[in-house]
C-alpha positions as CSV (number, residue, x, y, z in Angstrom):
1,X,116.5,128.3,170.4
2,X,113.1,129.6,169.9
3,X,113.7,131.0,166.8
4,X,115.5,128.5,166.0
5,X,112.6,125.9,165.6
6,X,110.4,128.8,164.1
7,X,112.9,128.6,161.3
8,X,113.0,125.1,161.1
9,X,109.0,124.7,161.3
10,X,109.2,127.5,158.4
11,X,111.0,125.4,156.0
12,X,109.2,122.7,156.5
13,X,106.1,124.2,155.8
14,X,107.7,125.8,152.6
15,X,108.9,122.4,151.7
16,X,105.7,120.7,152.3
17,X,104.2,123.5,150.1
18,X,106.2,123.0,147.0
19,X,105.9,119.2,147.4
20,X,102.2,119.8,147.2
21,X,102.9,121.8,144.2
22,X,104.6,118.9,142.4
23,X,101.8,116.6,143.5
24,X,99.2,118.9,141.7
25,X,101.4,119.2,138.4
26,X,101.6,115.9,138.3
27,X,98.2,115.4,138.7
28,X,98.0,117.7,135.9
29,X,100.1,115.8,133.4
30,X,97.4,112.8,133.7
31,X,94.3,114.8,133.0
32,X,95.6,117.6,130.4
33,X,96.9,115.3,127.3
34,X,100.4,115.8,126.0
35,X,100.1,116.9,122.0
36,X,103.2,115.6,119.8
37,X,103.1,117.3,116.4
38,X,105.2,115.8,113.5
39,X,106.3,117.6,111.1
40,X,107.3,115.8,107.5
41,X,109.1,118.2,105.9
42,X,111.7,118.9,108.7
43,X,114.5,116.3,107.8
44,X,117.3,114.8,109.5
45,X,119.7,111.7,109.7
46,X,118.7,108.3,107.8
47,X,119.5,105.5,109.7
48,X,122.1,103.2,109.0
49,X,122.3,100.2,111.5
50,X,121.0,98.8,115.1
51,X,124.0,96.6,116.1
52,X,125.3,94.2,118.5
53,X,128.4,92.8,119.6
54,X,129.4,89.4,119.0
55,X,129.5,87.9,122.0
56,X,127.6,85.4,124.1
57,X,129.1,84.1,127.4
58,X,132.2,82.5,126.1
59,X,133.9,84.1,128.4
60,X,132.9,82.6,131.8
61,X,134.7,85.0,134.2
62,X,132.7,83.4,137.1
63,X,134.1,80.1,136.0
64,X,137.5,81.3,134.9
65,X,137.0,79.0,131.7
66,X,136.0,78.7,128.1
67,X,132.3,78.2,128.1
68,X,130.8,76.8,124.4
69,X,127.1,76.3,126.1
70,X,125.3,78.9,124.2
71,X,125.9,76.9,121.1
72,X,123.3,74.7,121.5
73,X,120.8,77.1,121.5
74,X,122.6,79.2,118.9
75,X,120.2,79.3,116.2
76,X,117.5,80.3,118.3
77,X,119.5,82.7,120.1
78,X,120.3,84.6,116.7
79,X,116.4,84.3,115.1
80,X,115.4,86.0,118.3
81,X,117.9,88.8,117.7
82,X,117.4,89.4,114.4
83,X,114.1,88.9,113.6
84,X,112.2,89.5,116.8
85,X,115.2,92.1,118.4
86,X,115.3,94.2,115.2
87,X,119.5,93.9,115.3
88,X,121.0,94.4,111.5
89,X,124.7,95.0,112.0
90,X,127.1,93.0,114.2
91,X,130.8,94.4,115.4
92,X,133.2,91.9,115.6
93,X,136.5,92.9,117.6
94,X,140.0,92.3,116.6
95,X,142.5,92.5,119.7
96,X,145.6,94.3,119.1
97,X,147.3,90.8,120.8
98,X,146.4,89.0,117.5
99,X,149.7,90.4,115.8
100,X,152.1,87.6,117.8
101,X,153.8,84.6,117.1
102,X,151.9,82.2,119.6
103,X,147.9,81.6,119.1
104,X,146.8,81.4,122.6
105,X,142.8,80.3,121.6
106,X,143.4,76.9,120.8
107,X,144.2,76.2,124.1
108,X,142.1,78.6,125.7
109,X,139.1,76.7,123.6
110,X,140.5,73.6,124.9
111,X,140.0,74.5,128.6
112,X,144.0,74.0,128.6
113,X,144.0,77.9,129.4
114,X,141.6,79.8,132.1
115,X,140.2,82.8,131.2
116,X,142.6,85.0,133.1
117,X,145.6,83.2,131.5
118,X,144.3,84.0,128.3
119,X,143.0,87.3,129.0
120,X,147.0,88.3,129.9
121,X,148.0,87.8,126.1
122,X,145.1,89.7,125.0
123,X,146.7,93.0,124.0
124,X,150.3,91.4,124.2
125,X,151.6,93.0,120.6
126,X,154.7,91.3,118.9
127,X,155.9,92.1,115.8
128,X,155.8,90.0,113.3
129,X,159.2,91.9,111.9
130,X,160.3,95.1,111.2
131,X,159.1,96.0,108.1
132,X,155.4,96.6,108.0
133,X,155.0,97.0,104.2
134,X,155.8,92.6,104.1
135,X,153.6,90.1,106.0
136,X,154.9,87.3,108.0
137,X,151.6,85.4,108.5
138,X,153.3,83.2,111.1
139,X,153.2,87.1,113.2
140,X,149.4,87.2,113.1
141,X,146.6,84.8,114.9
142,X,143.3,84.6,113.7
143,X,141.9,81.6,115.6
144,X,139.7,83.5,117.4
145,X,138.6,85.6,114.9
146,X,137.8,82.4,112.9
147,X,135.7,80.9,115.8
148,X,133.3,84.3,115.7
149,X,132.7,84.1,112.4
150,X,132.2,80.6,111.9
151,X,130.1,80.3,115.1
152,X,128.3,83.4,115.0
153,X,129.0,86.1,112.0
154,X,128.3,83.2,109.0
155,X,125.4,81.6,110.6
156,X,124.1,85.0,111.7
157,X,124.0,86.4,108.0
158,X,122.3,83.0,107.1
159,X,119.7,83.7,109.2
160,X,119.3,87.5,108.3
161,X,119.4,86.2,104.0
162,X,116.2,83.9,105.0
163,X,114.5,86.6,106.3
164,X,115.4,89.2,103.5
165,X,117.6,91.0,105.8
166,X,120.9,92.6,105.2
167,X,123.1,91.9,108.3
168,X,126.0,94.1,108.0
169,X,129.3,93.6,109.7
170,X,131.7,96.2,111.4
171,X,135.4,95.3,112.6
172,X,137.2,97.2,115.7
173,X,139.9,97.4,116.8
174,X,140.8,97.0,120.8
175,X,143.6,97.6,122.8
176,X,143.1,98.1,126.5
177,X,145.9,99.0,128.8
178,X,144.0,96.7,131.4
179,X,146.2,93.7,131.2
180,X,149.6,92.9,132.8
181,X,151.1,91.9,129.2
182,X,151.3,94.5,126.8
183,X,154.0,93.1,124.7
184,X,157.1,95.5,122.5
185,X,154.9,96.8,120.2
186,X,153.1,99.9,120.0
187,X,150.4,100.4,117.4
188,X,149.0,103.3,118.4
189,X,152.5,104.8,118.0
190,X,153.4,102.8,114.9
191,X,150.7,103.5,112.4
192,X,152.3,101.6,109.4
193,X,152.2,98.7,112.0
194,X,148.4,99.4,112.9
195,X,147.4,99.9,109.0
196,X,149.6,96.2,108.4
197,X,147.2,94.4,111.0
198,X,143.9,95.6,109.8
199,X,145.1,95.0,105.7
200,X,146.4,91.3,107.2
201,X,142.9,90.7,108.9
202,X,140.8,92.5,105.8
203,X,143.0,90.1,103.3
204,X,142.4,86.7,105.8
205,X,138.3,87.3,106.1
206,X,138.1,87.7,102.7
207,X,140.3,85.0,101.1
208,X,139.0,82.5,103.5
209,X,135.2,83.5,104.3
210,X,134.3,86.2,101.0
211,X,133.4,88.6,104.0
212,X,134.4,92.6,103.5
213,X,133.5,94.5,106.5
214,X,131.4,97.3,106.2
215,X,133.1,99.6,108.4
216,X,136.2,99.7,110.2
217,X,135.6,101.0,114.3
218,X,139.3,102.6,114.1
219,X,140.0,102.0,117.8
220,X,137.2,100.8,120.9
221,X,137.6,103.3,123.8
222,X,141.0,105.2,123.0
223,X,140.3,106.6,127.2
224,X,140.7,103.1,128.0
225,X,144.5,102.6,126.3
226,X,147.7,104.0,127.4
227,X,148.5,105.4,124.4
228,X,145.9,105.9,121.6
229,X,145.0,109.7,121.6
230,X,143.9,112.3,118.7
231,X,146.6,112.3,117.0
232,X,147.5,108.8,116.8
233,X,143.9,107.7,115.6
234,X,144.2,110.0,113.0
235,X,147.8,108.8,111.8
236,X,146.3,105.3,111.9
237,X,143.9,106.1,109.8
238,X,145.6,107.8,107.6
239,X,148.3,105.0,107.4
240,X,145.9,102.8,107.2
241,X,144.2,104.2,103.7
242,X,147.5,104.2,102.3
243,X,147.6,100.5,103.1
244,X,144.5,99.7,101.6
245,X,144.9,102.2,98.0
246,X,148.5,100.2,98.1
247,X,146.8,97.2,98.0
248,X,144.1,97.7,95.5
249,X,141.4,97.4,98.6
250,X,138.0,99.3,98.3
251,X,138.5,101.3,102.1
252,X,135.8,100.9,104.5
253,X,133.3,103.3,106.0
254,X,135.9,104.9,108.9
255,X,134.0,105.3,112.7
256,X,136.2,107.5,115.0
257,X,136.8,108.3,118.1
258,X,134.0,105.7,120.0
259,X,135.3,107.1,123.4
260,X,134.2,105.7,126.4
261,X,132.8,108.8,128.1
262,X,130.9,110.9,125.2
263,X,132.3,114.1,126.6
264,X,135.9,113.1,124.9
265,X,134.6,112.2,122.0
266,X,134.5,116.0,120.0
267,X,138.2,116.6,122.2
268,X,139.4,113.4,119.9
269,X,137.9,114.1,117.3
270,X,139.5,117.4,117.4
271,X,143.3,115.6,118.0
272,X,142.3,113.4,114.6
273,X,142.0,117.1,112.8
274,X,145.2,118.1,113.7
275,X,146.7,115.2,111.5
276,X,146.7,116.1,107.5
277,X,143.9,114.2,105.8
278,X,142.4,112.7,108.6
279,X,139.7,114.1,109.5
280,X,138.0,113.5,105.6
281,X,138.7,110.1,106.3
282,X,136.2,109.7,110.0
283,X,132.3,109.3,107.6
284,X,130.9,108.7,111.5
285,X,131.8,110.5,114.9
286,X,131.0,108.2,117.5
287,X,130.7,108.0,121.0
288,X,130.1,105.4,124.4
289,X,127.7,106.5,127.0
290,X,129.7,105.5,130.3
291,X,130.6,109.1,131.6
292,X,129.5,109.2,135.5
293,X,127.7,112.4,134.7
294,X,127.3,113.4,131.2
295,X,126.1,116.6,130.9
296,X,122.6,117.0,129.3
297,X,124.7,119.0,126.6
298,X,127.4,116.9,125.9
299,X,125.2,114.8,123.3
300,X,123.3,117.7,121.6
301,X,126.9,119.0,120.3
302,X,128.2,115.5,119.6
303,X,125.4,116.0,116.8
304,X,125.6,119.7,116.3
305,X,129.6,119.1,115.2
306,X,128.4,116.1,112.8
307,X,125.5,118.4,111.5
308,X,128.4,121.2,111.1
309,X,131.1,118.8,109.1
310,X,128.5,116.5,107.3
311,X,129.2,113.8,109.5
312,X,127.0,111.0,110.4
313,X,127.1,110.2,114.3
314,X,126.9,107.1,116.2
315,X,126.3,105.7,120.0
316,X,128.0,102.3,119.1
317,X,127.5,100.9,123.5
318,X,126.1,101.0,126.8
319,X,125.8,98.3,128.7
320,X,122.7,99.9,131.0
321,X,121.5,101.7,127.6
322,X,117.6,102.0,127.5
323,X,115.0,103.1,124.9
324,X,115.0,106.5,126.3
325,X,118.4,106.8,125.6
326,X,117.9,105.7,122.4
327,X,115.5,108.5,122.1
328,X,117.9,111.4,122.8
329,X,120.9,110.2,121.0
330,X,118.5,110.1,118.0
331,X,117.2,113.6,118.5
332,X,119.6,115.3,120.2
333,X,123.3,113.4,119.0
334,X,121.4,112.6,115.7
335,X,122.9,109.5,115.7
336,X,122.7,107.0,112.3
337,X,123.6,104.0,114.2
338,X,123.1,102.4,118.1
339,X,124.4,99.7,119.9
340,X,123.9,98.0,123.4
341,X,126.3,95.9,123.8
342,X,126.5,91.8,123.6
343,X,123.9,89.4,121.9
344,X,122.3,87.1,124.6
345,X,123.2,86.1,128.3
346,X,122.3,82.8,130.0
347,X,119.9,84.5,132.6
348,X,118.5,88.3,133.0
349,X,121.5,91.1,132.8
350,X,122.4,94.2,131.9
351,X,123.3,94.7,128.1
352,X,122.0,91.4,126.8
353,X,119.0,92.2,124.5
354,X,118.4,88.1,124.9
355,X,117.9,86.4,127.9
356,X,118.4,82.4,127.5
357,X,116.2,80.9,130.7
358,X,117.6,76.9,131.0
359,X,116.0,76.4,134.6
360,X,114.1,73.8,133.0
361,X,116.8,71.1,131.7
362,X,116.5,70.5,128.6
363,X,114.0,73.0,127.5
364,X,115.5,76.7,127.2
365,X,113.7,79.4,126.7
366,X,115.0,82.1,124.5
367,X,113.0,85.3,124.8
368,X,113.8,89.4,124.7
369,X,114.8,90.9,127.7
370,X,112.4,93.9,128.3
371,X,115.2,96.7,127.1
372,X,115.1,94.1,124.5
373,X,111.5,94.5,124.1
374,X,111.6,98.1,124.2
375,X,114.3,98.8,121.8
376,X,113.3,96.1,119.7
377,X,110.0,97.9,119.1
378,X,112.1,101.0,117.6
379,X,114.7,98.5,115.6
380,X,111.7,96.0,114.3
381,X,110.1,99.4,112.5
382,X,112.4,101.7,111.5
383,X,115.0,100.2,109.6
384,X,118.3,101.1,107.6
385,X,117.7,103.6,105.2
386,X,114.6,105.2,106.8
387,X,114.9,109.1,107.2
388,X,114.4,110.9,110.7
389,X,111.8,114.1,110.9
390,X,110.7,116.3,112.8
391,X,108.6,116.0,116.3
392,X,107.7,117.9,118.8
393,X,106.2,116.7,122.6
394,X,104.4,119.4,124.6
395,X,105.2,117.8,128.2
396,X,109.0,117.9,128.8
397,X,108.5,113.5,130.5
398,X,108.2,112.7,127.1
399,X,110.8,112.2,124.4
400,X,109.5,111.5,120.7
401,X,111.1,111.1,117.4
402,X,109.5,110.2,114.3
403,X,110.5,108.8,111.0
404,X,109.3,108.4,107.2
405,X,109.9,105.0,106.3
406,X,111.4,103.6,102.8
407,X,107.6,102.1,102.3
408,X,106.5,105.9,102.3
409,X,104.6,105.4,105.8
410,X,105.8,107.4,109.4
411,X,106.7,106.1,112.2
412,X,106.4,107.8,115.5
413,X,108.2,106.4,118.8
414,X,107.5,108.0,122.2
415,X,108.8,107.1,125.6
416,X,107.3,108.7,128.6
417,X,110.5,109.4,131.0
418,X,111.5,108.5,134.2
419,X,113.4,111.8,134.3
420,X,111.5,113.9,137.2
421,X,114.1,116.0,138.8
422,X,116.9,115.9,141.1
423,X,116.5,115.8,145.1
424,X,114.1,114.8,147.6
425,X,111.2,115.6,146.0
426,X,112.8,114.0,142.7
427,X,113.2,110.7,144.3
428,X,109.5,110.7,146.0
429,X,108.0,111.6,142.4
430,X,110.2,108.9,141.1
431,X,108.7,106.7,143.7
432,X,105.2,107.6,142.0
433,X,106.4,107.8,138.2
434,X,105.4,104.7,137.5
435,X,101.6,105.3,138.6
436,X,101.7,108.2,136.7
437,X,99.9,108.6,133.0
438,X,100.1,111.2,129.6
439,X,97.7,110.7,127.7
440,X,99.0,111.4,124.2
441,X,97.2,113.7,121.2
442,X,99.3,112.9,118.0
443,X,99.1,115.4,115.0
444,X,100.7,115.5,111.6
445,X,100.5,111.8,110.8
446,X,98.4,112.2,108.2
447,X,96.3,108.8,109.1
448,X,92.9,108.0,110.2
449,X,94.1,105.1,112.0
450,X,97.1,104.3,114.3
451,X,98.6,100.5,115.4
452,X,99.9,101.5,118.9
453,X,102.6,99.5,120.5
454,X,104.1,99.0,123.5
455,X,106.0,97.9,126.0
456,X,105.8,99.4,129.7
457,X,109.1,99.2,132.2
458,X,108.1,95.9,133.7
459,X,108.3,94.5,130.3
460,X,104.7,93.5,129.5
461,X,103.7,94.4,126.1
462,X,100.6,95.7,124.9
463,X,98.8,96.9,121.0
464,X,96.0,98.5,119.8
465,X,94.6,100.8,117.3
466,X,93.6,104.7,118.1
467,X,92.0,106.9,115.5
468,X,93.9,109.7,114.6
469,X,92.0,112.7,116.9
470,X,91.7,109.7,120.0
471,X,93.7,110.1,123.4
472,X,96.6,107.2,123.8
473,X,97.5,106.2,127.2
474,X,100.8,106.1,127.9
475,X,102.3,105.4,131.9
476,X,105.6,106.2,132.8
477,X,108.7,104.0,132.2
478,X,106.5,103.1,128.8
479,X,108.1,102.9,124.9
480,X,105.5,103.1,122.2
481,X,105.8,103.2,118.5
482,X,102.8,104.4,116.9
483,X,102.5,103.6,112.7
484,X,99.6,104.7,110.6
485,X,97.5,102.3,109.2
486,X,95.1,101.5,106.6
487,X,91.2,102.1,107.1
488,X,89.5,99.0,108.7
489,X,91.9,97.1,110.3
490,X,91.3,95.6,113.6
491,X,92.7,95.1,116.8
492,X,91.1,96.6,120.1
493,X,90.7,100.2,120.7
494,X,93.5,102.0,122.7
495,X,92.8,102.5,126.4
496,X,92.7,106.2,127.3
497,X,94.6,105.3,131.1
């Protein structure tokens, strides 16, 4: 028993030891500064979009109803997303259920439906006949479709125009095995049926709104149907570009496999290749973020296989997605395009980069949530078309990627981790993290002068201006985007922390 408790006093004092240790080190991060070096003639990915889904809270699941009371505050809603949240691309979903002879949104909108009712018919396919090379438009609802873009698309792009902003528009597909109605149709195993619905919905938004999507999101989270795998994306697509040369229709930009867990998305991608001509067809390999544990590999060779077959890459949602995400799908999935998920919420939750407060009646205040914030300071400065180089963070906590802007100017955004480990002594240093400081040399930039800003994990924002050889605070939890400036302006000096 004796030795027993010498053993056990042992590791304990060893334990204590090495926590000690990781108390010094990380005293040491806040005194030694962190150097980032960016390096302009090291090129990579040019961005393409920061998206959003276009939805609100229409769907009141709580309620089990239709619920129209974001449209009020609409406008405001959509100026804070685009011109203060940085968005420039919404994705507007097309249900596999929309190819059936009843329209069940009418009375959904009506409040003659609850939202479980209609949610039953929502992947409920019924052919419209048997041959998929002729149209029976009485097969195919658009209703819903309709309401989006009149309510939200449309009035979204009017906003974006007045503000000199290109909103771009991508349509996907969904067909989730999660309701009880599934209908007698199978697109996933009837491509000419799949190419006939996305032609039929291409045709309708363009004779009745002049709208051409951009891209075409082939199928949302194949893992989450019961039968869309490799090989039938690729025969979709593949079906589906017959369809459209057929018809004399300029083919979209093709996204493929947007799996729900990112360590399915190369295994898809690799079922597409196995169909003849398919794989040409997929211009962005794309992936979700919802894996319980996704290995810290799994999104370096997402971009790795892009890099290899020329590929653009995308992380197109994740509903608890945050900047430093952001950060490594840029760097290490090299990702062209990234998405959240929905536009706004009536209240603080995960997903919504706007938060619409009505606790006062009848004066709502629309602001950014603070991933909002954060990612909006990334989205707000580099923009579609801007090019990705190299940087380089000498303290593993922090993440960094920089950018050369269309303007010719760089942009450098950092975000100081909460990443410190696994275990016990993980969780007590995470406990700390956020009392914890780098403090930031920044090399390479080419400026004399820097506008610093930022926006720390409680969401309070901050800015100033750092010479180019000056120390930058930075605490943890933090994203920053620094961007060279001219000589002279002025704003107050950077605070070393």
């Amino acid at each position: 028993m004796k030795l027993k408790r010498l053993y056990n006093i042992t590791m304990v004092c060893r334990l204590l030891a090495k926590f000690v240790a990781l108390l010094l080190l990380t005293g040491c991060q806040s005194t030694n500064p962190a150097s980032i070096y960016v390096d302009t003639k090291v090129e990579h990915q040019n961005i393409v979009a920061w998206g959003a889904v276009s939805r609100l809270w229409e769907f009141d699941k709580s309620a089990n109803k239709f619920n129209g009371s974001w449209l009020k505050n609409r406008d405001a809603i959509l100026e804070k997303l685009i011109v203060e949240g940085g968005i420039t691309q919404l994705r507007l979903e097309i249900r596999s259920g929309a190819e059936n002879p009843i329209d069940y949104w009418p009375a959904f909108h009506a409040g003659k439906l609850s939202y479980e009712e209609f949610k039953d018919h929502f992947y409920e396919k019924i052919n419209d006949n048997d041959d998929p090379l002729h149209v029976n438009q009485t097969g195919f609802q658009f209703s819903e479709l309709d309401y989006r873009i009149e309510n939200l698309v449309l009035p979204a792009m009017m906003i974006a125009k007045r503000h000199g902003i290109r909103l771009a528009l991508n349509l996907n597909y969904v067909d989730f095995r999660w309701t009880r109605k599934q209908g007698t149709l199978s697109h996933a195993n009837n491509p000419d049926e799949y190419a006939e619905l996305i032609a039929t919905a291409f045709a309708h938004m363009k004779e009745k709104y002049g709208l051409v999507p951009d891209e075409l999101e082939v199928i949302l989270e194949p893992d989450n149907t019961a039968d869309w795998r490799g090989p039938q994306i690729g025969r979709a697509m593949v079906a589906t570009a017959k369809r459209f040369r057929s018809d004399r229709v300029v083919l979209p930009s093709m996204i493929a496999p947007s799996t729900a867990r990112a360590s399915l998305a190369l295994r898809y991608l690799d079922g597409i290749a196995t169909v003849p001509g398919a794989l040409p067809l997929v211009q962005t390999i794309s992936y979700h973020r919802y894996d319980q544990q996704l290995s810290e590999n799994t999104i370096r060779k997402i971009g790795e296989r892009g890099r290899s077959l020329g590929k653009q890459t995308a992380m197109l949602e994740h509903v608890e997605g945050t900047a430093d995400e952001l950060i490594e799908d840029l760097t290490e999935g090299n990702v062209s395009s990234w998405l959240l998920w929905a536009i706004a919420w009536n209240g603080a939750k995960d997903g919504y980069p706007v938060i619409v407060d009505e606790k006062v009646v009848g004066s709502p205040q629309v602001r950014l949530s603070t991933v909002g914030r954060q990612l909006a300071l990334v989205f707000r400065s580099v923009r579609p078309g801007d090019q990705r180089i190299g940087a380089n963070a000498s303290n593993p906590n922090l993440r960094s990627a920089a950018f050369r802007r269309a303007n010719g100017t760089l942009a450098l955004v950092v975000s100081a981790s909460h990443n410190v480990g696994q275990g016990l002594f993980g969780r007590i240093l995470k406990k700390l993290g956020p009392k914890r400081h780098f403090r930031l040399t920044i090399t390479g930039m080419g400026n004399r002068q820097y506008l610093v800003r930022s926006v720390d994990a409680e969401g309070r924002e901050g800015s100033c201006i750092a010479g180019a050889n000056d120390l930058i605070g930075i605490s943890t939890g933090t994203v920053m985007i620094v961007i060279p400036l001219p000589v002279g302006t002025m704003a107050p000096a950077c605070n070393e922390g």
